[in-house]
Wavefront OBJ file of the C-alpha trace (Angstrom):
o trace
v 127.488 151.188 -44.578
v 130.681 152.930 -43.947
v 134.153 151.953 -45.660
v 137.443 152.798 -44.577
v 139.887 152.296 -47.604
v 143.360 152.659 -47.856
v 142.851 156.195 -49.280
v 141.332 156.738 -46.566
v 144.059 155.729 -44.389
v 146.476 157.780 -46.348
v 144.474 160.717 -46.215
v 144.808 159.903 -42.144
v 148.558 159.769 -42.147
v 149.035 163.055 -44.041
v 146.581 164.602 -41.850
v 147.923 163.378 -38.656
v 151.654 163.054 -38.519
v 152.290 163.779 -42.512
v 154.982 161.919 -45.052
v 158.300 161.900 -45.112
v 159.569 163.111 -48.684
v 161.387 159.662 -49.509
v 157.921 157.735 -49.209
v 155.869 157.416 -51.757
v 152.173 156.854 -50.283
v 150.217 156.332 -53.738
v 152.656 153.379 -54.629
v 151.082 149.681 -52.837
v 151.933 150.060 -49.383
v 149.139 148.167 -48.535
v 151.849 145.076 -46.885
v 154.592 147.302 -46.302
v 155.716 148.306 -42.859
v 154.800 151.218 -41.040
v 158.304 151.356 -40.046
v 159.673 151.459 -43.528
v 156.943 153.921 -44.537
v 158.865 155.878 -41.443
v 155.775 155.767 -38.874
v 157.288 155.178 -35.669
v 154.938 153.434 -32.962
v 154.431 157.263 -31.389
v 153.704 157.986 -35.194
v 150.887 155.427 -35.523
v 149.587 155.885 -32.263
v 148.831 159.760 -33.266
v 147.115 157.986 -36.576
v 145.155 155.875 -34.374
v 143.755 158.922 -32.658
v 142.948 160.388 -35.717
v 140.832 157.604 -36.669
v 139.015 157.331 -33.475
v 137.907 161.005 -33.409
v 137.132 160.587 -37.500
v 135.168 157.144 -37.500
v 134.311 156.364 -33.849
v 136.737 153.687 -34.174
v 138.748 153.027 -30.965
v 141.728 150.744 -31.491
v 142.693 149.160 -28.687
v 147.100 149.721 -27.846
v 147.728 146.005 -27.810
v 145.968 145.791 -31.307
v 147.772 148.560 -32.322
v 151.238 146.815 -31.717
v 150.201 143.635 -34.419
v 148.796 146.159 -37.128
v 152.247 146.759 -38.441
v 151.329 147.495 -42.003
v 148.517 150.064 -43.440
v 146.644 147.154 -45.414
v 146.354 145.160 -41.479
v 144.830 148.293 -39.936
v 142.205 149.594 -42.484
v 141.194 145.749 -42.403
v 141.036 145.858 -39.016
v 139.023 149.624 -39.141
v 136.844 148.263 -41.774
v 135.794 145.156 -39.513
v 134.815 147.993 -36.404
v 133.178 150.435 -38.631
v 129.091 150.756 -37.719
v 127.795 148.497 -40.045
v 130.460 145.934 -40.978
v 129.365 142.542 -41.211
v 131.440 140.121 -38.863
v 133.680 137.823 -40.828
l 1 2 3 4 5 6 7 8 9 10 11 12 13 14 15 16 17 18 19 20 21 22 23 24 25 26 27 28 29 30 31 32 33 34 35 36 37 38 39 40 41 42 43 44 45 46 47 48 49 50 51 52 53 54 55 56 57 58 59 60 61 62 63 64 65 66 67 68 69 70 71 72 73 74 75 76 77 78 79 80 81 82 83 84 85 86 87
């Protein structure tokens, strides 16, 4: 079964659209804000992509607009992966 942690969504966001130099992705930003991680909606919508083409993943735009922090969308990657038991 396939995981998607949130390494693995960090690794994502460098990849994609990379870090600002104020933010500190290693600290807990698992309930912290996209926004005040400064990912802008255009931002997470290229991270979005990246997961997609990475894990076959395809989050859906409106979904994408209530997964404001990183811990709320690897949950919600974790829950699509192949594999993932419903909860």
């Amino acid at each position: 079964m396939q995981d998607f942690t949130l390494d693995d969504l960090r690794r994502v966001m460098r990849a994609s659209v990379g870090v600002d130099d104020s933010v500190e992705l290693e600290s807990d930003i698992a309930d912290t804000e996209f926004t005040d991680l400064g990912y802008d909606s255009l931002a997470l919508l290229e991270i979005v992509a990246k997961i997609d083409k990475e894990y076959g993943t395809a989050i859906p735009e409106d979904a994408v607009q209530d997964l404001t922090t990183p811990g709320k969308l690897a949950e919600y990657v974790r829950g699509r992966l192949p594999g993932a038991v419903a909860s």
